[in-house]
C-alpha positions as CSV (number, residue, x, y, z in Angstrom):
1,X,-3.5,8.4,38.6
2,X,-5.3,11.1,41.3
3,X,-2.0,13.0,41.2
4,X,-1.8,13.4,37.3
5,X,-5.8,14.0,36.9
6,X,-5.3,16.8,39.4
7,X,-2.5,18.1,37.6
8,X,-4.3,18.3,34.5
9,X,-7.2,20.3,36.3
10,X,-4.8,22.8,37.5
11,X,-3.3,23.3,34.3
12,X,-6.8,22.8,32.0
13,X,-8.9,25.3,34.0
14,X,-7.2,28.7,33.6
15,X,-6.2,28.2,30.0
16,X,-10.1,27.1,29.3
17,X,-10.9,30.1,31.0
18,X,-8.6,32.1,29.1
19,X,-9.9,31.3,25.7
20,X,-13.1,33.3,25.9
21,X,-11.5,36.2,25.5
22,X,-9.3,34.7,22.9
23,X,-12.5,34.2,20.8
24,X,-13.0,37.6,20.2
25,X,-9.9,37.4,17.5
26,X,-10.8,33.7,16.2
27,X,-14.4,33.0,17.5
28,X,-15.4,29.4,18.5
29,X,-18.1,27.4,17.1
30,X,-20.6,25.4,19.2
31,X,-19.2,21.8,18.8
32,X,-15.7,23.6,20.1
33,X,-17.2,25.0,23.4
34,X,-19.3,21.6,23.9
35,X,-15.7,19.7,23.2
36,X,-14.8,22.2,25.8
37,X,-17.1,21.6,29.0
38,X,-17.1,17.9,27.9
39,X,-13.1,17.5,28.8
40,X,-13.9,19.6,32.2
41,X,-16.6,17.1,32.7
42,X,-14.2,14.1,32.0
43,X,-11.6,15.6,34.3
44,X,-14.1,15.9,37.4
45,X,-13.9,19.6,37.6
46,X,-16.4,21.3,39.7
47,X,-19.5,22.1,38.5
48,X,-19.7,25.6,39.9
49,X,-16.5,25.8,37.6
50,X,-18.2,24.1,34.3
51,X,-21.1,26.2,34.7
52,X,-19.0,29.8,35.0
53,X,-17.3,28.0,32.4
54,X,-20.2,27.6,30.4
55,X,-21.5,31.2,31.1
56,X,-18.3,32.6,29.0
57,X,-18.3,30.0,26.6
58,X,-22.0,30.7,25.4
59,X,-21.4,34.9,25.4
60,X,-18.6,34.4,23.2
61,X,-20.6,31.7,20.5
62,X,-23.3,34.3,20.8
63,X,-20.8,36.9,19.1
64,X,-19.7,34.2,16.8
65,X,-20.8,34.4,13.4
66,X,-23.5,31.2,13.3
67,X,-22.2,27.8,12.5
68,X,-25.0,27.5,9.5
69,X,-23.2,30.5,7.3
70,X,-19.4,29.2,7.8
71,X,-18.3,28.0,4.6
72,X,-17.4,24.6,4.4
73,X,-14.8,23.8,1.9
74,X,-13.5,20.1,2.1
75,X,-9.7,19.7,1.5
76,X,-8.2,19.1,-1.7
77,X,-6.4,15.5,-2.2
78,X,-5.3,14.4,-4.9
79,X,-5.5,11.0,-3.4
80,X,-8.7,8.5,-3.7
81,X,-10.4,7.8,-0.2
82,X,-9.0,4.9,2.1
83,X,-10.8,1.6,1.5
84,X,-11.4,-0.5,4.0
85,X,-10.0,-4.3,4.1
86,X,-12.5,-6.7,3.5
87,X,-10.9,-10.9,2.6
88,X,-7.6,-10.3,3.6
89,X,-5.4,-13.5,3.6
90,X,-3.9,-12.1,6.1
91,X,-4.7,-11.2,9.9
92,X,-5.3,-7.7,11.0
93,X,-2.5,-6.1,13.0
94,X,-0.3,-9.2,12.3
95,X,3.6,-8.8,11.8
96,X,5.1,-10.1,8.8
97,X,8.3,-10.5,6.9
98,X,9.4,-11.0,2.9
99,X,11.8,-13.2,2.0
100,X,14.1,-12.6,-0.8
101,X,16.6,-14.6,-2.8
102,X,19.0,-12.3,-0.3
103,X,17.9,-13.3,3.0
104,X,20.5,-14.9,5.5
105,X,18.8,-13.6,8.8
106,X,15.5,-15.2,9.8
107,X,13.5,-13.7,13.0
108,X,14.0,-16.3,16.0
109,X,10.7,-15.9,17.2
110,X,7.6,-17.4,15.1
111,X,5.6,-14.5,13.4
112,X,2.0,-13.7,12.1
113,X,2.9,-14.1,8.1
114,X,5.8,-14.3,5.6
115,X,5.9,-13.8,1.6
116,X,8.6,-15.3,-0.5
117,X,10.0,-14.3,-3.5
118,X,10.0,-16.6,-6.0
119,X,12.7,-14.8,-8.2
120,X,16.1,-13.7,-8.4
121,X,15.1,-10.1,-8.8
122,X,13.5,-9.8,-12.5
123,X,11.2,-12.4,-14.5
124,X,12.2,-15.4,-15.4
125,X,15.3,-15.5,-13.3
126,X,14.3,-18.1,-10.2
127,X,15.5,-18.2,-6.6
128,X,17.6,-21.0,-6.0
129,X,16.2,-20.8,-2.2
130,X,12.7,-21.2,-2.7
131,X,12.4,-24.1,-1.1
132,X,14.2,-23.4,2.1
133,X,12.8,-20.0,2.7
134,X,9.6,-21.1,2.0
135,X,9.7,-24.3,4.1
136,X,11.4,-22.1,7.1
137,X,8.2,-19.8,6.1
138,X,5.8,-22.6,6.6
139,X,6.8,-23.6,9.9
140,X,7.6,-20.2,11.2
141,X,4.4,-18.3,10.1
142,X,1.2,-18.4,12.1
143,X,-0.5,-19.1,8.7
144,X,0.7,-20.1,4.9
145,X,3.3,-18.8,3.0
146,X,2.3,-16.4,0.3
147,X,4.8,-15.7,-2.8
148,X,5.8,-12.5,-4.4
149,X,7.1,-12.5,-8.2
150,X,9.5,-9.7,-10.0
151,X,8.4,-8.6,-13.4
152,X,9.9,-5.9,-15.4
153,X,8.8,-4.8,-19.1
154,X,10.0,-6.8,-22.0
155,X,13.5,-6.5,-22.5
156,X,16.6,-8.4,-22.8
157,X,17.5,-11.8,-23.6
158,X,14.1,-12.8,-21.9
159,X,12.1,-12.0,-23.9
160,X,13.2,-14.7,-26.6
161,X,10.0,-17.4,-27.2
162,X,7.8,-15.3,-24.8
163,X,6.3,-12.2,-27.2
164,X,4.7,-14.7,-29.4
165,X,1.6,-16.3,-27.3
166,X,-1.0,-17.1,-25.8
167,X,-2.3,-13.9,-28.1
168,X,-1.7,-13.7,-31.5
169,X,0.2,-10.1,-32.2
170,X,1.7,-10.7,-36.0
171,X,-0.8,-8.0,-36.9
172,X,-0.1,-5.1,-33.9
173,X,2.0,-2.5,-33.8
174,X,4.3,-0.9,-31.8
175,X,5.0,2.9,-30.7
176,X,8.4,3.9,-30.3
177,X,9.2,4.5,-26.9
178,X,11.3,7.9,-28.1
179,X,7.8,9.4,-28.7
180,X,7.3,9.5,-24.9
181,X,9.8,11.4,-22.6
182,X,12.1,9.3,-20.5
183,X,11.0,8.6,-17.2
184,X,13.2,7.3,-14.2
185,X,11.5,4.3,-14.8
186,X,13.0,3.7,-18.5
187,X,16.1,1.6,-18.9
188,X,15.5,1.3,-22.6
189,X,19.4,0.9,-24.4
190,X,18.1,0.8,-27.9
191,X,19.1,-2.8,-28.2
192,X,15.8,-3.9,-28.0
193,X,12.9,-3.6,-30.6
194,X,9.9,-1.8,-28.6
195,X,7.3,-4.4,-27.9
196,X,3.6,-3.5,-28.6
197,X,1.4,-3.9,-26.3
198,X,0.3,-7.1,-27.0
199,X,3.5,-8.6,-27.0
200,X,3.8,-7.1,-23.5
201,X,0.8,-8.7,-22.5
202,X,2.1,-12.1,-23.6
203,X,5.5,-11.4,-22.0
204,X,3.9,-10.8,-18.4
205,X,1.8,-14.1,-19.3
206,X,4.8,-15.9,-20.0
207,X,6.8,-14.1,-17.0
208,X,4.0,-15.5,-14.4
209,X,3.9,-18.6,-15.8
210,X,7.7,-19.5,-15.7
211,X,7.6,-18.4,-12.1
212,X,4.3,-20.3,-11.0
213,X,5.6,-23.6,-12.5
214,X,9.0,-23.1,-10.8
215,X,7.0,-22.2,-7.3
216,X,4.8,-25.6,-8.1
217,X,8.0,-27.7,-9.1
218,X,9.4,-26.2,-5.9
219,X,7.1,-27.3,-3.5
220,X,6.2,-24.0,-3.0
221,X,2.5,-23.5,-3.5
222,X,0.2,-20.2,-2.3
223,X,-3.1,-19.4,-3.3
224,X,-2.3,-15.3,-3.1
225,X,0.6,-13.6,-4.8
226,X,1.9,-10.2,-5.0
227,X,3.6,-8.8,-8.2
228,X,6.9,-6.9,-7.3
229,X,6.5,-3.5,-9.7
230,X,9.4,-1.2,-9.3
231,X,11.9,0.9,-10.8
232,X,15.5,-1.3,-10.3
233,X,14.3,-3.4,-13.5
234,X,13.9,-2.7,-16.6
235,X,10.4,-0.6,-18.0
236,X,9.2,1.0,-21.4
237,X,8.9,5.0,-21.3
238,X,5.4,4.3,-22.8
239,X,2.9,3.3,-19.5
240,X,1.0,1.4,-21.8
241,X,3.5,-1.1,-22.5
242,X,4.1,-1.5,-18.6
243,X,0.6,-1.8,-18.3
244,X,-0.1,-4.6,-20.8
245,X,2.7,-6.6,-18.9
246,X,1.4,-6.1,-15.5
247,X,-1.9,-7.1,-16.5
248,X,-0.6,-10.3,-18.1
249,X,0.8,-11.3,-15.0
250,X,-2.4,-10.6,-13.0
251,X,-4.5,-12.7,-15.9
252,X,-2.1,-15.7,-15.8
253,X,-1.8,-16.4,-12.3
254,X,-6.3,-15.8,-12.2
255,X,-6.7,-18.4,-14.6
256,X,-4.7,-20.7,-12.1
257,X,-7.4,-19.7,-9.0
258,X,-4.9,-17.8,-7.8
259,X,-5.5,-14.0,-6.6
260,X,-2.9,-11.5,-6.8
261,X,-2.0,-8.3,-5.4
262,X,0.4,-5.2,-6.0
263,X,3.5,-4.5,-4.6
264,X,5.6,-1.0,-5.3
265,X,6.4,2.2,-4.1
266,X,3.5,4.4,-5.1
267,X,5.7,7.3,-7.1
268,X,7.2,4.1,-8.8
269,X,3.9,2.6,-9.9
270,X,3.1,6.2,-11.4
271,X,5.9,6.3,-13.1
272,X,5.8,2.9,-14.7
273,X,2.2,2.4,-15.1
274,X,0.7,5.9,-15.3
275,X,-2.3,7.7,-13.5
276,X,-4.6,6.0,-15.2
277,X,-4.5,2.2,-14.9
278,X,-6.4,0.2,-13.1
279,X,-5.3,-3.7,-12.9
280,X,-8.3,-5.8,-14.1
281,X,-8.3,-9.0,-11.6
282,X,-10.6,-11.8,-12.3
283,X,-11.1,-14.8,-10.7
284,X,-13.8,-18.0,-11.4
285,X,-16.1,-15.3,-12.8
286,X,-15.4,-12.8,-10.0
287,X,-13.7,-9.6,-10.0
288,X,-12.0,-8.5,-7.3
289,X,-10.0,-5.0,-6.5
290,X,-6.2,-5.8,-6.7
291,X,-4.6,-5.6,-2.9
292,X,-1.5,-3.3,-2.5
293,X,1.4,-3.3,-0.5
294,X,3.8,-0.5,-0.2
295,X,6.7,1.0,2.2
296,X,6.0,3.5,4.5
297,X,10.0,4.0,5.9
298,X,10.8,4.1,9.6
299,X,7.8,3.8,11.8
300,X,7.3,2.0,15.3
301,X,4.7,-1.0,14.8
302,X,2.3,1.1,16.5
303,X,2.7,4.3,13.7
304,X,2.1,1.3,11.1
305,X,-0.8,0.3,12.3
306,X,-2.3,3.4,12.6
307,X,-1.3,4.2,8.9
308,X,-3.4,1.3,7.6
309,X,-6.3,3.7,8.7
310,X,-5.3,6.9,7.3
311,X,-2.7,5.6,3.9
312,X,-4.5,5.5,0.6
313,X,-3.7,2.7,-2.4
314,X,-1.6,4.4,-4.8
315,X,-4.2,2.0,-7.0
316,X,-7.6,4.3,-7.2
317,X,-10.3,1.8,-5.4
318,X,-7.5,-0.6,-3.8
319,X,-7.5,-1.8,-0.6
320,X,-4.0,-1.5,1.4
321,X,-3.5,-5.2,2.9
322,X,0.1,-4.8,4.2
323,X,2.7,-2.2,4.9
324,X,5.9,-2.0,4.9
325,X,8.2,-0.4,7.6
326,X,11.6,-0.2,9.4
327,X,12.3,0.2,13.1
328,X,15.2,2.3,12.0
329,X,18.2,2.4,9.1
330,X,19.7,-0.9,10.0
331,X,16.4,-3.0,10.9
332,X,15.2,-5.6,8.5
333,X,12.1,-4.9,6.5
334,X,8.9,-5.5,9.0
335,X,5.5,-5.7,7.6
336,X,1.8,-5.3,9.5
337,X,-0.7,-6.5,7.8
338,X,-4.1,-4.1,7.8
């Protein structure tokens, strides 16, 4: 350690001494020149050296143009500001995995969480491996399983007997979807009568209902689920009808005690839900924020965990629970929980 702190002194001392008369072109303000002597301090240099140090540093802030009449402009973000976690089921910094209907390789070693997918990739399709992922999941996982559901907008041969209930839509309307643009996130094929947005509401209902009573008829109970929102299924081009469906879902699985979260890619939730949405979660009398989870590609567990710090929910006022990342292109899916 003495040979690479003297290094640094070498190496620090003449450029610090160099940027005096560097300041002339881009002046330094007074937290700079203090950030300055304070890393000379921490390095042990001498203090005839900080003080001659100091002597240059304080002619060129004296030149400066004063601190109190820089402009201050904060930077623009389109983004809302990072909210901290607070309830997590989850441990802080823990690693995690998913489990889909397509998993064959399990980690060998135990692990800090695992969520389970209770579907075959859309609603009301079921995994016909709940039961052993989830009891490998159990055992594996330092602490319960939680599940993850697919839902998609209402489309298909699924929707038959699910439009109808629990609200009453024989008086709504619908909007057809051709009076919105196509998004990457519409699948429409004109088959398909567009829903209104009730009926969507009672199709995500319906959707979490089918897929809670198959988790509970599977063994396979969790007191936190995450709703799997993305573009490979089926979506109106009208966010409204996305939204309707996504907050049936949520509403469902609440009026069960159970809290949920959101899972997507955040320029698929745009794209599906819109810019404006907000998921409405509600729990014996309590509202909560919805959770999100999202990918972040190829990081190293440490560049994860660092991310939970600086990502923001693609959900305005969400707090980011877990991330999702890769070691590298052929690594299976890691998560750390935040």
């Amino acid at each position: 350690m003495r040979r690479v702190r003297t290094y640094f002194i070498s190496v620090l001392v003449p450029v610090f001494l160099l940027i005096p008369a560097a300041a002339v072109a881009a002046p330094l303000t007074n937290a700079q020149s203090g950030a300055i002597v304070g890393l000379l301090r921490a390095f042990g240099v001498d203090t005839a050296v900080i003080a001659r140090v100091e002597s240059l540093l304080g002619a060129s802030v004296a030149s400066a143009v004063p601190e109190a009449t820089d402009p201050v402009t904060p930077p623009a973000s389109a983004q809302s500001p990072h909210v901290p976690v607070v309830d997590s089921v989850y441990p802080s910094s823990a690693i995690g995995y998913d489990l889909s209907f397509g998993t064959t390789a399990y980690p060998v070693d135990r692990f800090g969480f695992a969520v389970v997918g209770v579907n075959r990739g859309k609603a009301f399709v079921h995994n016909p491996r709940l039961t052993s992922e989830y009891d490998w999941a159990h055992f594996a996982s330092a602490v319960s399983p939680t599940i993850y559901m697919n839902i998609n907008g209402p489309y298909g041969s699924t929707v038959t007997g699910h439009l109808s209930a629990p609200k009453d839509c024989s008086k709504a309307t619908s909007t057809p979807a051709s009076d919105f643009a196509p998004t990457a996130a519409s699948r429409g094929t004109g088959e398909y009568p567009e829903p209104s947005t009730c009926e969507a509401y009672n199709y995500g209902y319906n959707a979490a209902k089918d897929a809670y009573g198959y988790a509970q008829s599977s063994k396979a109970g969790a007191d936190f689920w995450w709703l799997d929102v993305e573009e490979a299924n089926s979506w109106s081009a009208n966010p409204a009808v996305n939204d309707a469906v996504i907050q049936g879902a949520l509403d469902y699985l609440n009026a069960q005690g159970v809290e949920a979260g959101i899972y997507s890619v955040p320029y698929m939730w745009r794209e599906i839900a819109g810019t404006g949405f907000t998921p409405v979660e509600r729990v014996n009398g309590t509202t909560f924020s919805v959770p999100t989870w999202f990918p972040i590609g190829i990081a190293t567990q440490v560049g994860a965990t660092n991310a939970c710090n600086t990502e923001t929910s693609f959900i305005p006022g969400s707090p980011i629970w877990i991330l999702q990342y890769e070691l590298d292109h052929t690594a299976v899916d890691q998560n750390i929980a935040c």
